[in-house]
Residue frames as a rotation matrix with the C-alpha (Angstrom) as fourth column:
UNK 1
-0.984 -0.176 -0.020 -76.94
0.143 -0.717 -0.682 -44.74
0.105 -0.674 0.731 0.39
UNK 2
-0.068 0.945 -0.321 -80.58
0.978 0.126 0.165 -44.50
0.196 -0.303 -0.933 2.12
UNK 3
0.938 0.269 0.217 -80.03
0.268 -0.963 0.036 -40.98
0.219 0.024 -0.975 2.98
UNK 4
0.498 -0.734 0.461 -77.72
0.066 -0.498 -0.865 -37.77
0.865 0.461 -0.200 3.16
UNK 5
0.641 -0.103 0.761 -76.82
-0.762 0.037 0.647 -38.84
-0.095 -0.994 -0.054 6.92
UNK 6
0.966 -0.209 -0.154 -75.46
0.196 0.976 -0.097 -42.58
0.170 0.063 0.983 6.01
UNK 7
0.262 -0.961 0.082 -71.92
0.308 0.003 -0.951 -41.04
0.915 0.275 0.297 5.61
UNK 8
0.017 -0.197 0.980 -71.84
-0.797 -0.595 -0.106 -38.89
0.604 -0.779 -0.167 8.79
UNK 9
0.911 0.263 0.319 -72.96
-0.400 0.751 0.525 -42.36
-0.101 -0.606 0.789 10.58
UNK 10
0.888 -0.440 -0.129 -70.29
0.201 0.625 -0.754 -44.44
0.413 0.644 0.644 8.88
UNK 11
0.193 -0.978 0.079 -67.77
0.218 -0.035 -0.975 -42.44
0.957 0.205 0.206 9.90
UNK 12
-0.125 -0.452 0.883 -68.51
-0.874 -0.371 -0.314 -41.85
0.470 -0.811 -0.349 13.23
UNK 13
0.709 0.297 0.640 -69.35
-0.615 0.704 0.355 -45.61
-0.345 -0.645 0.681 14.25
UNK 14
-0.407 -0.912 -0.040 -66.63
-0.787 0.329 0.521 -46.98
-0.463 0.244 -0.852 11.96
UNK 15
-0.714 0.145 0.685 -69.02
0.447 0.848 0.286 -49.72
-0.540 0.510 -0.670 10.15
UNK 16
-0.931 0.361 0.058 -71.42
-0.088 -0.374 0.923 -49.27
0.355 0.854 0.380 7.00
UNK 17
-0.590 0.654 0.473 -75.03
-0.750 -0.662 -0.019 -49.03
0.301 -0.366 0.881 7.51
UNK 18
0.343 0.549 -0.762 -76.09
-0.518 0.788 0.334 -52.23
0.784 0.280 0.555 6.42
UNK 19
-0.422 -0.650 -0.632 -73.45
0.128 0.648 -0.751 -53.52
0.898 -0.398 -0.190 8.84
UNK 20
-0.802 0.348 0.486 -75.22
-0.550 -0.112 -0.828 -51.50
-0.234 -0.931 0.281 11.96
UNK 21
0.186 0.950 -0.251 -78.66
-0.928 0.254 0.272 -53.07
0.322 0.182 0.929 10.54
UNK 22
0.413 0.293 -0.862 -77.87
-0.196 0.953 0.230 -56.40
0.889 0.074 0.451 10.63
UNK 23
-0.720 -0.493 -0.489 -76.21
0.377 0.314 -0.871 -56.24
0.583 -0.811 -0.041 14.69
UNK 24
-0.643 0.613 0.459 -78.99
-0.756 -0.606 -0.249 -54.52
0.126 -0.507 0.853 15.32
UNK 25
0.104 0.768 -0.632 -80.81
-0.950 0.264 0.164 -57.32
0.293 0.583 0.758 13.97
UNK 26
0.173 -0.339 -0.925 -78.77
0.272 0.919 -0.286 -59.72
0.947 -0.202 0.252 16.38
UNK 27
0.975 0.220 0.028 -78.64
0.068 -0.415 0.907 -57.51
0.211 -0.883 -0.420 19.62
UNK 28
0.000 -0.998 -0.066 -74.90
0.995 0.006 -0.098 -56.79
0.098 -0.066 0.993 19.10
UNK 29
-0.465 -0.647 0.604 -75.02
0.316 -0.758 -0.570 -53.00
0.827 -0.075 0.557 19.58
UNK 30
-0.782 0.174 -0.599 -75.24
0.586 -0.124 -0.801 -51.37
-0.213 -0.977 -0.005 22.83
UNK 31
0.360 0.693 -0.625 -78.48
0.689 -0.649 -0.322 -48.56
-0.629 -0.315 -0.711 23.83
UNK 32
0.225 0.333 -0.916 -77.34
-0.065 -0.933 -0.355 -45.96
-0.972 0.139 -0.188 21.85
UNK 33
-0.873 -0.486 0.049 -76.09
-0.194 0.436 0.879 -47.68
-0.449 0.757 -0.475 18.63
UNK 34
-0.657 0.752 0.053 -79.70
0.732 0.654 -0.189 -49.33
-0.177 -0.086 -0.980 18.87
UNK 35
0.111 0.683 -0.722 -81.44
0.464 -0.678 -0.570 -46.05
-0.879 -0.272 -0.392 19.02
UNK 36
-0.478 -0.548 -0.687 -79.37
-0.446 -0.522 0.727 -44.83
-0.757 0.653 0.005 16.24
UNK 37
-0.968 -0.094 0.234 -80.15
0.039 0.861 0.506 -48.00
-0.249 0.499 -0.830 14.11
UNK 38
-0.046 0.996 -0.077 -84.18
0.913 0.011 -0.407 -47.38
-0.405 -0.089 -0.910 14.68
UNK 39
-0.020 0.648 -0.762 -84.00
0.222 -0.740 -0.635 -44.00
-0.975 -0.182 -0.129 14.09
UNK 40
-0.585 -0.437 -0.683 -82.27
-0.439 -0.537 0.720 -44.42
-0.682 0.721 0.123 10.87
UNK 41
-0.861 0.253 0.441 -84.56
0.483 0.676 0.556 -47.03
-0.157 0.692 -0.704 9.62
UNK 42
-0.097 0.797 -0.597 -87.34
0.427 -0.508 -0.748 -44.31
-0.899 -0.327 -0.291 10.17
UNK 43
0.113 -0.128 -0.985 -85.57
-0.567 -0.823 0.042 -42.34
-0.816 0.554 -0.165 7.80
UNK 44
-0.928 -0.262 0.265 -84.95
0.187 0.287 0.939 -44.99
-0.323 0.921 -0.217 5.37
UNK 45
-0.197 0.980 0.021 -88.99
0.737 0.162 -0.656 -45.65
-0.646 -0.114 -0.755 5.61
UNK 46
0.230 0.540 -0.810 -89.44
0.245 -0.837 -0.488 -42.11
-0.942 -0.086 -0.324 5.45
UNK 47
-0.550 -0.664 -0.507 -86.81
-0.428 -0.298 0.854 -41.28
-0.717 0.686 -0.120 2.45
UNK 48
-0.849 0.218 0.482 -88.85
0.448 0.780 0.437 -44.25
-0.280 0.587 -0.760 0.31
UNK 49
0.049 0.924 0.379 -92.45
0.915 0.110 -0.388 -42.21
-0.400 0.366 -0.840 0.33
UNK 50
0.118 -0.226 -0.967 -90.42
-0.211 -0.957 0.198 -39.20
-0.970 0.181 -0.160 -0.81
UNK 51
-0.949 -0.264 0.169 -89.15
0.012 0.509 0.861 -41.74
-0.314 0.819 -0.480 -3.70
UNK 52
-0.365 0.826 0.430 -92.63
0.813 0.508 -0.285 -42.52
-0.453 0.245 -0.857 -4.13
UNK 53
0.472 0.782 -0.407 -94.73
0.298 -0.576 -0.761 -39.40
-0.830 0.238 -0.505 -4.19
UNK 54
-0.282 -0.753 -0.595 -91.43
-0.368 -0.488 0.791 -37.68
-0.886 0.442 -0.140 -6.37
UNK 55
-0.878 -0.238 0.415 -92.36
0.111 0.743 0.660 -40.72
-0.466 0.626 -0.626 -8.94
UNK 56
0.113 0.936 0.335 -96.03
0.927 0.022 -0.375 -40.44
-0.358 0.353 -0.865 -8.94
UNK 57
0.460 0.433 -0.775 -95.81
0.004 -0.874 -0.486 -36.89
-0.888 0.221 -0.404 -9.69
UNK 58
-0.252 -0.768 -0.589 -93.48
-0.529 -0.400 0.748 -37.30
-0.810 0.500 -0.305 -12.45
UNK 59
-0.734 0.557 0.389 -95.53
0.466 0.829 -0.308 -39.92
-0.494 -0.045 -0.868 -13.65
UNK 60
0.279 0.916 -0.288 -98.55
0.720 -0.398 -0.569 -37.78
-0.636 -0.049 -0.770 -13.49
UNK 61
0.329 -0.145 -0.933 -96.74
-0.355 -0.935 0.020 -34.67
-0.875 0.325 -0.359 -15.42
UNK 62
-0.219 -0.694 0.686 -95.28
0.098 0.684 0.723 -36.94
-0.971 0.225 -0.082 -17.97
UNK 63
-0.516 0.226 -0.826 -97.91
-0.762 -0.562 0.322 -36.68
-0.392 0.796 0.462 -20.89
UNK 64
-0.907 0.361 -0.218 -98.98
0.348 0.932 0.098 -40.42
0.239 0.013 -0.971 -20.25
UNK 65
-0.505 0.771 -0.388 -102.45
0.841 0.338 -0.423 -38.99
-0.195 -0.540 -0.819 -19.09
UNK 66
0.094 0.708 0.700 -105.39
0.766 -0.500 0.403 -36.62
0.636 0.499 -0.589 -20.54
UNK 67
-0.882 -0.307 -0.358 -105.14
0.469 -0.484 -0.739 -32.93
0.054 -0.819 0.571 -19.35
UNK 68
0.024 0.999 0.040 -108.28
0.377 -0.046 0.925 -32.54
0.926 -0.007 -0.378 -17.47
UNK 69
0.001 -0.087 0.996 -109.17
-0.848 -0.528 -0.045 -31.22
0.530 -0.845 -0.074 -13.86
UNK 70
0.986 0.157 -0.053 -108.90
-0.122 0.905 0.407 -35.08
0.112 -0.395 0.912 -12.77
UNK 71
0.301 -0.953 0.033 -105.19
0.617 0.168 -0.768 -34.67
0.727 0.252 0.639 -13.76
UNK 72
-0.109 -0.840 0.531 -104.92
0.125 -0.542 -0.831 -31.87
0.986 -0.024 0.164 -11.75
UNK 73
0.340 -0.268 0.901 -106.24
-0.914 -0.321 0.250 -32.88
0.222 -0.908 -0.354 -8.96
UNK 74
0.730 -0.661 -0.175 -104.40
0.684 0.708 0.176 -36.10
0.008 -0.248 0.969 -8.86
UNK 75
0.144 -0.986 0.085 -101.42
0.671 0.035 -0.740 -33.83
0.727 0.164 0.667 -8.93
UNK 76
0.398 0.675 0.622 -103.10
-0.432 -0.460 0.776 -31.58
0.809 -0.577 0.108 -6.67
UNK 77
0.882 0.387 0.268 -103.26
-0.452 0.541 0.709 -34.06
0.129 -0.747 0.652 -4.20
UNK 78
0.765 -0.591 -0.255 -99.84
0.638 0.643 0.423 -35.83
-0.085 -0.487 0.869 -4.46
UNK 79
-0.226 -0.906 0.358 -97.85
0.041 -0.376 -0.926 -32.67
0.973 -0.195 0.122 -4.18
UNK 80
0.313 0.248 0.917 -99.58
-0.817 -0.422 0.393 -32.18
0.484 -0.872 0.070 -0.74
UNK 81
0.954 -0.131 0.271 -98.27
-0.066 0.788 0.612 -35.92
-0.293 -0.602 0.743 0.07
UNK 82
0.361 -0.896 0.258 -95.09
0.600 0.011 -0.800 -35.34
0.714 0.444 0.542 -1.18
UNK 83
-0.206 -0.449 0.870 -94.85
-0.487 -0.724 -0.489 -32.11
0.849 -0.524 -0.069 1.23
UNK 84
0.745 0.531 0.405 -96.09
-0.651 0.443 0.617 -34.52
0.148 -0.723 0.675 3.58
UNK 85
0.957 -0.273 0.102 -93.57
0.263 0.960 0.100 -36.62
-0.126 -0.069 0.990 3.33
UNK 86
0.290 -0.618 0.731 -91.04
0.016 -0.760 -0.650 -34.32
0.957 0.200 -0.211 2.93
UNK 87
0.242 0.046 0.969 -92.23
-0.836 -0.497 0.232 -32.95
0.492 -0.867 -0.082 6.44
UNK 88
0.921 0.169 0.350 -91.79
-0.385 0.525 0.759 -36.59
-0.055 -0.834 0.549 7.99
UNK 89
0.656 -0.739 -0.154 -88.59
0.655 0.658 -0.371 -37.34
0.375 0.142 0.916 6.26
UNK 90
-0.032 -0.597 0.802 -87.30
-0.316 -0.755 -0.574 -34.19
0.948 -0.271 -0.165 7.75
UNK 91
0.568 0.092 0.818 -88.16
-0.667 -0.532 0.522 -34.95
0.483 -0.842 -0.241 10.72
UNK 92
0.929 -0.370 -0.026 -86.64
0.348 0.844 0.407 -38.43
-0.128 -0.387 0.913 10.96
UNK 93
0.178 -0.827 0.533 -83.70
0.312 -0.467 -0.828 -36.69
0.933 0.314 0.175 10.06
UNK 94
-0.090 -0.374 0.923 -83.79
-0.673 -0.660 -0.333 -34.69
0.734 -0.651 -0.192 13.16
UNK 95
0.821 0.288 0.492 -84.72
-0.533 0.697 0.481 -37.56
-0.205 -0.657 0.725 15.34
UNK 96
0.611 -0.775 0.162 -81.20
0.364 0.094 -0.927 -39.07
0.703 0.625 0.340 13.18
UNK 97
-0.123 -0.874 0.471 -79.08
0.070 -0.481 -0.874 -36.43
0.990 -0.075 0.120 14.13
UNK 98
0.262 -0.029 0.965 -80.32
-0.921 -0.307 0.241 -36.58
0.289 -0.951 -0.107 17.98
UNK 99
0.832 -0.283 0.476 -79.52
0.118 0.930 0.348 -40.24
-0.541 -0.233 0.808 18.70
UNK 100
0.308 -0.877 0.370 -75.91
0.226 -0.310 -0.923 -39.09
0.924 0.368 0.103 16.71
UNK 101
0.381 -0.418 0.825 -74.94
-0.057 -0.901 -0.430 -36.68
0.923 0.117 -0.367 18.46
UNK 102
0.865 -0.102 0.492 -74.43
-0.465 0.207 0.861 -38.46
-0.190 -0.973 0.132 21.83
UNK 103
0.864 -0.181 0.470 -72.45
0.368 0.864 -0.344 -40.77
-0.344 0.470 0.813 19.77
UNK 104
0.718 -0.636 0.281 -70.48
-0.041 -0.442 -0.896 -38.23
0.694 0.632 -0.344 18.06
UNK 105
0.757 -0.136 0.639 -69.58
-0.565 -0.628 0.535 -36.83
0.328 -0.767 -0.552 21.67
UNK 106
0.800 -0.074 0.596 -68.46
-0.453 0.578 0.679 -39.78
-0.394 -0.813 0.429 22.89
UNK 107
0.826 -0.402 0.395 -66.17
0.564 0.595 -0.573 -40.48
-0.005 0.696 0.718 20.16
């Protein structure tokens, strides 16, 4: 599962994700399938530098590194890219659920 959407897809297109990727990847699904298919790979994108920053900070808090004011601002700094990334994985979300929701309709 790439994100907490994958299921809602699934069940309204009737095939797994990986399955819409790879017709995407062969020009088997029509205009709005396609739109779907892009928007979700945004979100996978996106979902991945949430993985990231989530890691580095845990990483950073661990006890693997000297507490100094270098530590904190390295941690400093990657919670603000974390909320960054947060903010873009939300939005692919919503960019998600609009290229859905035609879809849904129509179903």
């Amino acid at each position: 599962m790439v994100s907490p959407l994958d299921h809602r897809i699934e069940a309204v297109t009737g095939h797994a994700v990986d399955t819409l990727w790879t017709r995407r990847d062969r020009g088997l699904l029509d205009e709005p399938h396609t739109l779907l298919v892009d928007r979700h790979r945004e979100l996978a994108q996106a979902e991945t530098g949430v993985t990231f920053y989530r890691t580095l900070l845990h990483r950073l808090s661990s006890g693997e590194f000297p507490v100094d004011a270098a530590l904190f601002e390295r941690i400093d700094r990657t919670v603000d890219q974390l909320e960054e990334a947060a903010d873009a994985r939300d939005a692919a979300a919503r960019r998600v659920l609009a290229a859905l929701e035609p879809i849904e309709a129509a179903t």
